[in-house]
C-alpha positions as CSV (number, residue, x, y, z in Angstrom):
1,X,7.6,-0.1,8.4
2,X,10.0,-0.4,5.6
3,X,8.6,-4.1,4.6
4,X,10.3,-6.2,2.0
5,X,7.8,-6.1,-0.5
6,X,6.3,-2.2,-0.7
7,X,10.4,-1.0,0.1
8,X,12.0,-3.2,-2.5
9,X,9.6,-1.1,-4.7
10,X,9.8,2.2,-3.8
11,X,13.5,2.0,-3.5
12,X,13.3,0.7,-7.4
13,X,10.8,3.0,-8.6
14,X,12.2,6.3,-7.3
15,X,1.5,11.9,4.9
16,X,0.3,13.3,6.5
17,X,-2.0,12.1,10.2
18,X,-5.3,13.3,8.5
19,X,-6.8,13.6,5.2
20,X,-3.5,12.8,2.2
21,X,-4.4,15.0,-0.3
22,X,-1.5,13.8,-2.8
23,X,-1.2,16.2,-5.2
24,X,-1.2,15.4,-9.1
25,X,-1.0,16.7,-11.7
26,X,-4.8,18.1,-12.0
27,X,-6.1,18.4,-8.6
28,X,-6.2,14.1,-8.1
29,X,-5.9,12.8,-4.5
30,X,-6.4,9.4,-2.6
31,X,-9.3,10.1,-0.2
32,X,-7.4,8.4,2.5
33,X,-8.3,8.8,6.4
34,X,-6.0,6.6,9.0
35,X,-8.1,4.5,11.2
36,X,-9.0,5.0,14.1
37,X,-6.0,3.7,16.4
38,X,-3.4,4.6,14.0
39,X,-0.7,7.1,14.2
40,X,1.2,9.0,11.3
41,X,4.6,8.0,12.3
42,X,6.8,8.5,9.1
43,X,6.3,11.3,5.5
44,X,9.2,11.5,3.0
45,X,8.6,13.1,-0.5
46,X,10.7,12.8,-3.8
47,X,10.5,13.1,-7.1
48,X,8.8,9.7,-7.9
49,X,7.3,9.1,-4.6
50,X,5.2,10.1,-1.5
51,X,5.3,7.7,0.9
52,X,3.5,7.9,4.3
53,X,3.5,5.2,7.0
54,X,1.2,4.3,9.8
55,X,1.1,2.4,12.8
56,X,-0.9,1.1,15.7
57,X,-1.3,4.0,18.3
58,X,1.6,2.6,20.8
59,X,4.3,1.1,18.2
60,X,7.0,2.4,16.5
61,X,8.2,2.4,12.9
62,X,10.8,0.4,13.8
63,X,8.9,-2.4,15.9
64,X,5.2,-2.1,14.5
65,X,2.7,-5.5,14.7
66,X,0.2,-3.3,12.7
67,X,0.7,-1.3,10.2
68,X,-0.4,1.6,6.7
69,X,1.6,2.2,4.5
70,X,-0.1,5.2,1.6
71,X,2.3,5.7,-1.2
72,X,1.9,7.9,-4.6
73,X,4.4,6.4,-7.5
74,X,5.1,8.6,-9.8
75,X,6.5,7.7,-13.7
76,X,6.8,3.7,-12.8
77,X,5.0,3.1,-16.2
78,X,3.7,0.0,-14.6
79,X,-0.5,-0.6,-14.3
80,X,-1.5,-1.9,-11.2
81,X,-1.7,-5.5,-12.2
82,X,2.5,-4.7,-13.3
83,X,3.0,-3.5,-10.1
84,X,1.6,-6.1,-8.3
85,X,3.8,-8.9,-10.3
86,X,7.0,-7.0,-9.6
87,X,6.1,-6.9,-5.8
88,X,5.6,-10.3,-5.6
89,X,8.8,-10.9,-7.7
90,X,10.7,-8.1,-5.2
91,X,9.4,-10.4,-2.3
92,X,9.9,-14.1,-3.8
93,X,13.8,-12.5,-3.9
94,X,13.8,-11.4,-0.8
95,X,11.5,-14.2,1.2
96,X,12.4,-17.9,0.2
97,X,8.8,-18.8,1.5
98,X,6.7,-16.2,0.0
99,X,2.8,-16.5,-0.6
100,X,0.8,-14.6,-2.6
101,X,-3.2,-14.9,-4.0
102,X,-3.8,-13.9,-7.2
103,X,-5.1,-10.3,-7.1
104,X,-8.4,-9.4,-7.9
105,X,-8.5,-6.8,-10.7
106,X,-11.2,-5.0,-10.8
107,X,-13.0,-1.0,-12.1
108,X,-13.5,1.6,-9.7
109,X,-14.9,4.8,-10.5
110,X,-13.4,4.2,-14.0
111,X,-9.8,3.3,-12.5
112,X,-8.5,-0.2,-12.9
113,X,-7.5,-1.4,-9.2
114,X,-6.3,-4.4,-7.6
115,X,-6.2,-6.1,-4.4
116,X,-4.2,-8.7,-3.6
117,X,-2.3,-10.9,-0.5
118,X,0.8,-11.4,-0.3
119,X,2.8,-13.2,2.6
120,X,6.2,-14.3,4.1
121,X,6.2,-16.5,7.2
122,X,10.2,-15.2,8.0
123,X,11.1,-11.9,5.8
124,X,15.0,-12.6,4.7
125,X,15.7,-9.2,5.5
126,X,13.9,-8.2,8.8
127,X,13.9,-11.9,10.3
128,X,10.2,-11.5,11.3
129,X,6.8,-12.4,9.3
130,X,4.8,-10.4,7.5
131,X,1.3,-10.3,5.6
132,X,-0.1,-7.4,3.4
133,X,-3.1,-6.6,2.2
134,X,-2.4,-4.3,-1.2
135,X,-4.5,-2.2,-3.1
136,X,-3.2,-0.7,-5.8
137,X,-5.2,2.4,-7.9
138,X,-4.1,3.8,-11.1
139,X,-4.3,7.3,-11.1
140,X,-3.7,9.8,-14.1
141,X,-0.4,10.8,-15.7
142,X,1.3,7.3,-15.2
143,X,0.2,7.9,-11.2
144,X,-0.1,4.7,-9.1
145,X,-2.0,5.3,-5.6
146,X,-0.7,2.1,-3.2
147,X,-2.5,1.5,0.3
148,X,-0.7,-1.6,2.2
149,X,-2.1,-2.7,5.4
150,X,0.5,-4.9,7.2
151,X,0.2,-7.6,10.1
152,X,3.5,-9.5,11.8
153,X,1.0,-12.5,12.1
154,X,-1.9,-13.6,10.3
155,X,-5.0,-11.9,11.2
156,X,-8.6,-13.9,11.6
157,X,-10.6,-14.2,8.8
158,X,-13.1,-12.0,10.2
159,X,-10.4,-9.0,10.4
160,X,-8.9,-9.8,6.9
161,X,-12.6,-9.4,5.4
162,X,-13.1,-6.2,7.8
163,X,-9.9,-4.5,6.3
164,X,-10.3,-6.0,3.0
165,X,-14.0,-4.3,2.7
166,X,-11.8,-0.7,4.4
167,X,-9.1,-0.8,1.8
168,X,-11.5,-1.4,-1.6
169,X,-13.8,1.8,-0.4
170,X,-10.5,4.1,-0.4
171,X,-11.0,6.5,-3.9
172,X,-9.2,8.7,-5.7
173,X,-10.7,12.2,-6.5
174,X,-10.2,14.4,-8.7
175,X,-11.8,17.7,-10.5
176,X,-15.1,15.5,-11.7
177,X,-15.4,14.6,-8.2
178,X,-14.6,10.6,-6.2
179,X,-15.4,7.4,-7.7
């Protein structure tokens, strides 16, 4: 999927078809199942990032209308709420009519987590529109745990709150257990 906004990032701050277990530094992992109707099309591995991208069963990475993106940054020093400003930043460069809503920061199972919106009606560097729905967990050990879920057009309200209510349930485990 290689959107502006999550890209620009990963480039910068440098899965799996079932269960990502993303490995830390204890035994930490983002409980993360793809949807049903969504295929595992794309894992790559460094030493700052996991990355593993989804799509709707029938697309391609390189032609996707929906799409998952599950990444594990490691050593950014960011907090979520840091991460979320350079990602808008990263896509205000890259989109000249980029939209964002203020994320909603919030405590999860004693993690600090936001989710936030983020849009471009024509992406500068793909030439098509994008919206993304962004969660971002802090894990341990200077560990960010990102899940993006991507539409080439708007979706209706009723399928923004649907997907909004999937991607604030996702947790991150670890020895004492998910919260």
């Amino acid at each position: 999927m290689r959107n502006g906004g999550l890209a620009a990032l990963l480039v910068m701050s440098l899965g799996a078809p079932a269960l990502i277990a993303m490995p830390a530094m204890a035994a930490e992992t983002l409980r993360f199942f793809p949807p049903d109707g969504f295929t595992g099309v794309h894992v790559s591995e460094s030493d700052t990032v996991r990355l593993s991208e989804y799509v709707r069963d029938g697309e391609a990475l390189d032609g996707w209308t929906n799409a998952i993106t599950v990444a594990e940054l490691r050593g950014t020093g960011w907090t979520a709420s840091e991460y979320v400003s350079q990602l808008q930043a990263d896509l205000a460069a890259s989109c000249s009519q980029a939209f964002e809503m203020s994320p909603d920061t919030f405590e999860a199972g004693g993690r600090t987590s936001t989710i936030s919106i983020h849009a471009c009606p024509n992406m500068d560097i793909s030439g098509r529109p994008e919206i993304d729905l962004v969660r971002v967990i802090e894990g341990a050990d200077d560990k960010l745990f990102v899940i993006q879920r991507s539409w080439v057009i708007s979706p209706p309200n009723e399928e923004l709150l649907e997907w909004s209510d999937w991607i604030r349930a996702l947790q991150v485990c670890d020895d004492d257990g998910c919260a």
